[in-house]
N, C-alpha and C positions, 0 to 999 in steps of 0.2 A: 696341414696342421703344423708343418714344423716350423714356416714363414711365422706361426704364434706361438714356439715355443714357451716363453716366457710368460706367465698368467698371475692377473694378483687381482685380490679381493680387494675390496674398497669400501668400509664398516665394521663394525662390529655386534650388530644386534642377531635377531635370531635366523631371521632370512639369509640375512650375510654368511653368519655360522653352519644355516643348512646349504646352503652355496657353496661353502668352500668343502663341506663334506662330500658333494656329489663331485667336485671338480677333482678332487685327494684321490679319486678312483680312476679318474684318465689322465692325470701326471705324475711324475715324478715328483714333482714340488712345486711350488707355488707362492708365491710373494702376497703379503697382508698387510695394510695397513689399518690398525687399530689407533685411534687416539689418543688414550690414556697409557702411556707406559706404565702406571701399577698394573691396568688390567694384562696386560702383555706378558708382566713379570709372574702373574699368578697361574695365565694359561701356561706357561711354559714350564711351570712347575707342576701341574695337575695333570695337562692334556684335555684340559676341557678348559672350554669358552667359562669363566667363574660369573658371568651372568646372566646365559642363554642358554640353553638346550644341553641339559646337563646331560641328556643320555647318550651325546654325540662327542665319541674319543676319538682324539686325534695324536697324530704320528709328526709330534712337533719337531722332530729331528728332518722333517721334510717341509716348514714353512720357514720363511724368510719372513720374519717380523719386525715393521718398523713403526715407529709414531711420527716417522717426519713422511708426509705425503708425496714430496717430493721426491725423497729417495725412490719410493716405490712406484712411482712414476716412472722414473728415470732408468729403473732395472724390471721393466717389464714391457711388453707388446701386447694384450688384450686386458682392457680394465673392466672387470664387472662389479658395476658402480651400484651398491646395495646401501645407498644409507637413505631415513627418513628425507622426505621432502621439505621439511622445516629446517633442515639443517644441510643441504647439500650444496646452496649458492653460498654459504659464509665458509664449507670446508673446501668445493672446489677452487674458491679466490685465493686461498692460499698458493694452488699450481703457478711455479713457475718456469716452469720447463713447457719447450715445445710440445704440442698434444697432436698436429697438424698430420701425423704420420701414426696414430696409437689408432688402436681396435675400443671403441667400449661401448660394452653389453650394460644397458639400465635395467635392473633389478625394482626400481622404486616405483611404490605404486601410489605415484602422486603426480601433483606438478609442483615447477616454483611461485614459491608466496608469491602475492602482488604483484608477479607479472604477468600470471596467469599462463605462462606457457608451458610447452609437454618437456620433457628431460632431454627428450633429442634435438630440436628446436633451438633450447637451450647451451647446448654441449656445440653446435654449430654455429650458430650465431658466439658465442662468447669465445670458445677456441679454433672455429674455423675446422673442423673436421666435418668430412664429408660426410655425406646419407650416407653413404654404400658403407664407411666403416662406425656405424651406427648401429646398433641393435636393438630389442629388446626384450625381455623374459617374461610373458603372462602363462595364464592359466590356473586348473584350481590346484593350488601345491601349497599347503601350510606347512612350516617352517616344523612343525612337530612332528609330523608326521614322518617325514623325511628324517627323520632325525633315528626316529621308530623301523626307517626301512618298507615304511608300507608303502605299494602300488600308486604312482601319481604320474601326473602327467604335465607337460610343459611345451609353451609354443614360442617358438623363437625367433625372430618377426626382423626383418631388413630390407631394404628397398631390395636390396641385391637378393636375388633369389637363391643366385647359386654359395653365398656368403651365411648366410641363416644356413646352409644346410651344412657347411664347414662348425660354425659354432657350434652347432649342436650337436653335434659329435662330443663337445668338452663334457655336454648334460647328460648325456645316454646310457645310462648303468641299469642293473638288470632288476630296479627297482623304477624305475624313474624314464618312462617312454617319452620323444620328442618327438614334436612335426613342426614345420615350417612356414611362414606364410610372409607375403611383400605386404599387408597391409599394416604398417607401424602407427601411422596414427590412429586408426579402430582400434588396435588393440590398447594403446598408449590409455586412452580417455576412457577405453571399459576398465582398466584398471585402477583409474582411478574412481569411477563413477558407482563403481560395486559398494566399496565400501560406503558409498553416499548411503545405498540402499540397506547395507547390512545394518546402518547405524537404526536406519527405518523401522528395521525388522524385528531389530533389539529390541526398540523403547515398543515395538506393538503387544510384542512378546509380553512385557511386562505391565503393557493395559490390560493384557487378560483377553486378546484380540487372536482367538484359534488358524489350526491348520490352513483350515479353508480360503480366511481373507490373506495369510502367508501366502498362500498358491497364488492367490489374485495379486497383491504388490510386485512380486520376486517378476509377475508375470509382463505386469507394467514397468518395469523397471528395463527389464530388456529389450522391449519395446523404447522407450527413451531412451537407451543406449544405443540404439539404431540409428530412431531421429537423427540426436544431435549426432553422431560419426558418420550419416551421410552429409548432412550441416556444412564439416567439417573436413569432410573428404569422401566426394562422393565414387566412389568405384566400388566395384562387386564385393560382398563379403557374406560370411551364409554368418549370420549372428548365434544360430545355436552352433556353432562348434564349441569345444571345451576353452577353449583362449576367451570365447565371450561368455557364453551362456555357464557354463561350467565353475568359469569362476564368479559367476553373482551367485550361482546356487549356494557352492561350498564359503560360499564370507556371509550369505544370508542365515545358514543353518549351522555352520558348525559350531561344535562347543571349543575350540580354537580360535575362533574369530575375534580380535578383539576390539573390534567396530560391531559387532553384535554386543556384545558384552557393555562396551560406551554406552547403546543405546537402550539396551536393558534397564542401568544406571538412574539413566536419567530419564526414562518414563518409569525409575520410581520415586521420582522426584530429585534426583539428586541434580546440583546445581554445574553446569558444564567444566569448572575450575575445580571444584570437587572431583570428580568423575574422573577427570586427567588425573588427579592428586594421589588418588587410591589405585588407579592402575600401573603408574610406574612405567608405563609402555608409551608410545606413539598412536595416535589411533588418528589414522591418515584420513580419514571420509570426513571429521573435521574440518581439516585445510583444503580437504578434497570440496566440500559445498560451497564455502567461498570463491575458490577459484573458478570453479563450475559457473556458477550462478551466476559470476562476472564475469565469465566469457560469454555469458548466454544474452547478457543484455543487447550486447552487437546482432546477435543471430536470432532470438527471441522465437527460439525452439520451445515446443510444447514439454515442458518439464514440472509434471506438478509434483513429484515427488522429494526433487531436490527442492524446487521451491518453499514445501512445505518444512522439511528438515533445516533451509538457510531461517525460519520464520523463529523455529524453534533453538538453535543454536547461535546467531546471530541478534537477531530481535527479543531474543528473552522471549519468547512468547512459551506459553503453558503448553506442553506437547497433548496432552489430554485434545482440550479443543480444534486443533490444528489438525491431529491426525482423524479425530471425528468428521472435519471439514474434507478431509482429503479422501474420506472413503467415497464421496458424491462423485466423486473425479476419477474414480479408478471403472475396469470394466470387466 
């Protein structure tokens, strides 16, 4: 650990903010980059994030807070890169410092727009950082929760085996158990792929579509996160552990979720620009279906759930019909 002495957050929303809570417990300090310096100037004055997870105080005489990404680049060795996926290639293009030698853990449970690829993929093709110092953080962990202290869980994913189990050292508090695993691309695409589902599960919720057919989608959905991550990469993976199975559950039912909530929304008709407009949040299973769905045209994996959800989010199609249509297809 002490070769990564130096740790900094990279965001500011509520994952970011539960991130740097659980990390404020195995360091001393910690370096943050926030983009807005008002927002900066007001946590520094409250000790709380003045837009996320108000019930999580913080010991801001122990962060290093900056708005230029560079700085905190520059004055840190393990980046845990938590910002939405709509926004991560326009604020990592500002890096201009070498990355070639930096550790960073992905947080985001997305991919990048319109090029359809995973955050690690990404982060190595654009700065040339290796797999091995690559990571990334799935599982079911809502951002409130943690914030609350309650019992969760995280899996910490690196080609390197023996590297994942160094990071996760950083996540390990006596709220918050880790385990480890080499498959990052599995995990990378169920990460993003839940949320496809959670949006599913929202808008069924709000056709008045019970428990039961919930069991059946949540059931298919992991099932198509299989498919496509063998698709994708095919080596062993048991899919119900909690880094897969665990987190479609908790984005499908929680009242935290806010890709449940998206889809709630707009299977009560509300219109997808709307729906963005009253939440005020990111709600990644959005960007997540597109991306999806055009990676899938190359591999034309059996996915009728996202297919149905791109029908309805993209095509304007009336989610009523579509998910009617998709109950034929489920089992």
């Amino acid at each position: 650990m002490e070769m990564f002495r130096r740790i900094a957050i990279l965001g500011s929303g509520s994952w970011a903010t539960a991130l740097a809570k659980i990390v404020m417990q195995n360091r001393t300090e910690i370096n943050w980059f926030i983009r807005r310096q008002e927002v900066i100037d007001e946590f520094i004055s409250t000790g709380k994030n003045p837009s996320y997870l108000a019930a999580a105080e913080f010991d801001v005489s122990r962060i290093h807070f900056s708005a230029d990404i560079n700085q905190t680049v520059a004055q840190s060795d393990v980046l845990i890169l938590a910002i939405p996926s709509p926004y991560v290639k326009q604020t990592l293009n500002k890096i201009r410092r070498d990355m070639t030698h930096k550790v960073v853990i992905s947080a985001v449970k997305g991919m990048i727009p319109d090029e359809n690829v995973i955050i690690t993929d990404y982060l190595h093709d654009r700065f040339g950082i290796a797999y091995e110092q690559l990571g990334v953080i799935a599982g079911p962990c809502h951002a409130e929760e943690i914030a609350l202290e309650r019992l969760s869980y995280l899996t910490i994913g690196c080609e390197n085996w023996q590297n994942a189990e160094v990071w996760a050292k950083l996540f390990q508090t006596e709220y918050v158990h880790t385990t480890v695993s080499s498959d990052v691309i599995g995990l990378e695409y169920s990460s993003v792929m839940k949320n496809i589902y959670a949006i599913a599960a929202g808008m069924c919720q709000a056709l008045h579509y019970g428990d039961n057919f919930q069991a059946v989608l949540l059931s298919n959905a992991i099932q198509e996160i299989q498919r496509f991550a063998t698709a994708m990469s095919n080596v062993p993976r048991d899919i119900t552990a909690s880094g897969y199975l665990g987190d479609v559950l908790v984005t499908g039912y929680s009242q935290f979720s806010r890709n449940r909530q998206f889809g709630q929304m707009l299977g009560l008709g509300y219109s997808v620009k709307a729906a963005q407009m009253e939440m005020e949040m990111v709600a990644e299973g959005y960007y997540g279906t597109k991306a999806i769905y055009e990676a899938n045209r190359r591999m034309q994996v059996s996915l009728p759930i996202v297919d149905a959800m791109y029908e309805i989010l993209y095509n304007k199609q009336k989610a009523k019909p579509i998910i009617k249509s998709l109950t034929s297809k489920l089992q």
